[in-house]
C-alpha positions in Angstrom: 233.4 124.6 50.5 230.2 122.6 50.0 227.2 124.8 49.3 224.4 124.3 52.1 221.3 122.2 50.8 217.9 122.8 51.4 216.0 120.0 52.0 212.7 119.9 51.1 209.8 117.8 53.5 206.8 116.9 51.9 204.5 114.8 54.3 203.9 111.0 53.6 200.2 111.7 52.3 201.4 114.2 50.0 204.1 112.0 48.8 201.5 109.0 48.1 199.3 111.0 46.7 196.5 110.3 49.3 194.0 112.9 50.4 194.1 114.8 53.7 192.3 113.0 56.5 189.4 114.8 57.9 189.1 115.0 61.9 185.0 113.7 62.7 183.6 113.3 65.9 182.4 109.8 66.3 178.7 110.0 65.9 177.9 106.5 67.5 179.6 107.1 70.8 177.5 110.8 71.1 174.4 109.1 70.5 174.8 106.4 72.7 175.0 108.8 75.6 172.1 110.5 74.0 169.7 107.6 74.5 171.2 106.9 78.0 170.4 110.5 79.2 167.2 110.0 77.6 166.5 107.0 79.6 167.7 108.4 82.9 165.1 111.7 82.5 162.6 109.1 81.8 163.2 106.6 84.5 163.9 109.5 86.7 160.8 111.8 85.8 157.9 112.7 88.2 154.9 113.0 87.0 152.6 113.4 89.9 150.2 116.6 90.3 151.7 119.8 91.6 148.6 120.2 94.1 146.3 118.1 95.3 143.2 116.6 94.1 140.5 119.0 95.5 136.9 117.5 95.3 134.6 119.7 93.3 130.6 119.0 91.9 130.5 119.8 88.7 127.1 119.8 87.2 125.0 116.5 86.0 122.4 115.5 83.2 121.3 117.0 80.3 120.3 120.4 80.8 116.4 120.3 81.3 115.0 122.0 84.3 114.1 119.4 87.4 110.8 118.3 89.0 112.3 119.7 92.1 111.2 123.0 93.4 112.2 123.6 96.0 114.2 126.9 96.8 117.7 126.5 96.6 119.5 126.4 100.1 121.4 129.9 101.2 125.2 129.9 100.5 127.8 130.4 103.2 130.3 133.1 101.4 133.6 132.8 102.3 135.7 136.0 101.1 139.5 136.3 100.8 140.4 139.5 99.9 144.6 140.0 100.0 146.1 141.6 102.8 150.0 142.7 101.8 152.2 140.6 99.5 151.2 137.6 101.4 148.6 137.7 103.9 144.7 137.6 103.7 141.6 139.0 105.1 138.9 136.4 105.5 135.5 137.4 106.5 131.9 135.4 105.8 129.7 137.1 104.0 126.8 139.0 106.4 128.7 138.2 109.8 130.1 140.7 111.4 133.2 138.6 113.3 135.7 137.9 111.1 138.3 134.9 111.8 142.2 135.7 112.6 143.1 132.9 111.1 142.3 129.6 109.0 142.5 127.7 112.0 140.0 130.3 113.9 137.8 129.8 110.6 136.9 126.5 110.9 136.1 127.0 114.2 133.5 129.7 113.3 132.2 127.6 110.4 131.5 125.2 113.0 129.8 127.2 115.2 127.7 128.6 112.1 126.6 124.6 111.7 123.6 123.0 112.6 123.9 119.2 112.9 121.8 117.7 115.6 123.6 114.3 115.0 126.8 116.5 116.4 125.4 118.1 119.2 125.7 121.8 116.8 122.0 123.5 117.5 123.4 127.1 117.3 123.9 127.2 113.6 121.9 128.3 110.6 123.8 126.1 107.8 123.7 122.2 107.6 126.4 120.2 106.3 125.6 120.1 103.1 125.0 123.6 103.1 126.9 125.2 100.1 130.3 127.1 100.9 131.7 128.9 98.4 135.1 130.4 98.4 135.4 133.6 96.9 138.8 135.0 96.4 139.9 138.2 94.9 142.2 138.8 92.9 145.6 139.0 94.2 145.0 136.5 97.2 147.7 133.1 96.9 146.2 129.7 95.8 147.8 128.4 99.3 145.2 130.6 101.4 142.5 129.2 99.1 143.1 125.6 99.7 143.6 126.7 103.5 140.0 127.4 103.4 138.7 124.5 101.8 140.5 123.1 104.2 139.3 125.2 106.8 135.4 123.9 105.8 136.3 120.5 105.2 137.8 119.9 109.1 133.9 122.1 109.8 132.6 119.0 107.9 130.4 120.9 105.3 130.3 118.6 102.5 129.3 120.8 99.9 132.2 122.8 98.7 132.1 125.1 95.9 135.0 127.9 94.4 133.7 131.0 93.2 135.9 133.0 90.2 138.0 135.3 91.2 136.9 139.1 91.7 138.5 141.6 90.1 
């Protein structure tokens, strides 16, 4: 009877006397996709304004008082005070009607007008009368630019935002 052998297996690196290889990820290839995703967010990147552009006067020269003196003209007071989670209450500051709506607005900003050019001789305010917007706190940025809006398609030309009230 032969006696059973045991065979030893030792693997070829071992037997050369090489060292184990190491498993790497190849770097070249990952950054290669790297800079192509960085290219496509670039290419494909937007960067346009969230709102508009709304026209605003800020103020001029160098601080000293002016030669004019004349009184300063009376504003037009346009208040948005909020109304739920997403409505808003307009009224105009010493009227007593108050608009339903931003459409219903600039129609009563147009009757407030007095433009003789446009046929408007029930009015007190001209068209570059100042408006100023005065919203309170709580009331959307989208029912603020609805009344600029509102005063804009009323043609007043002077336009001016108020902070907002606490």
């Amino acid at each position: 009877m032969q006696a059973d052998q045991t065979v030893h297996h030792r693997s070829a690196s071992k037997r050369h006397g090489r060292p184990k290889p190491s498993m790497q990820p190849n770097l070249s290839a990952m950054i290669d996709v790297i800079f192509l995703l960085l290219i496509y967010f670039v290419v494909t990147a937007n960067f346009t304004p969230d709102e508009g552009v709304l026209t605003a006067k800020l103020p001029q020269g160098t601080g000293s008082p002016s030669q004019d003196m004349t009184p300063p003209q009376r504003p037009l007071n346009i208040v948005l005070s909020p109304a739920g989670e997403t409505q808003v209450r307009i009224s105009i500051q010493g009227y007593p009607q108050a608009p339903t709506g931003f459409a219903d607005l600039a129609v009563l900003l147009t009757q407030l007008q007095y433009d003789p050019e446009r046929g408007l001789h029930s009015g007190a305010f001209k068209p570059d009368s100042p408006v100023v917007i005065k919203p309170e706190a709580g009331v959307r940025w989208q029912h603020v630019a609805n009344a600029f809006n509102a005063a804009v398609r009323a043609r007043y030309t002077n336009i001016n935002f108020a902070q907002v009230s606490q």
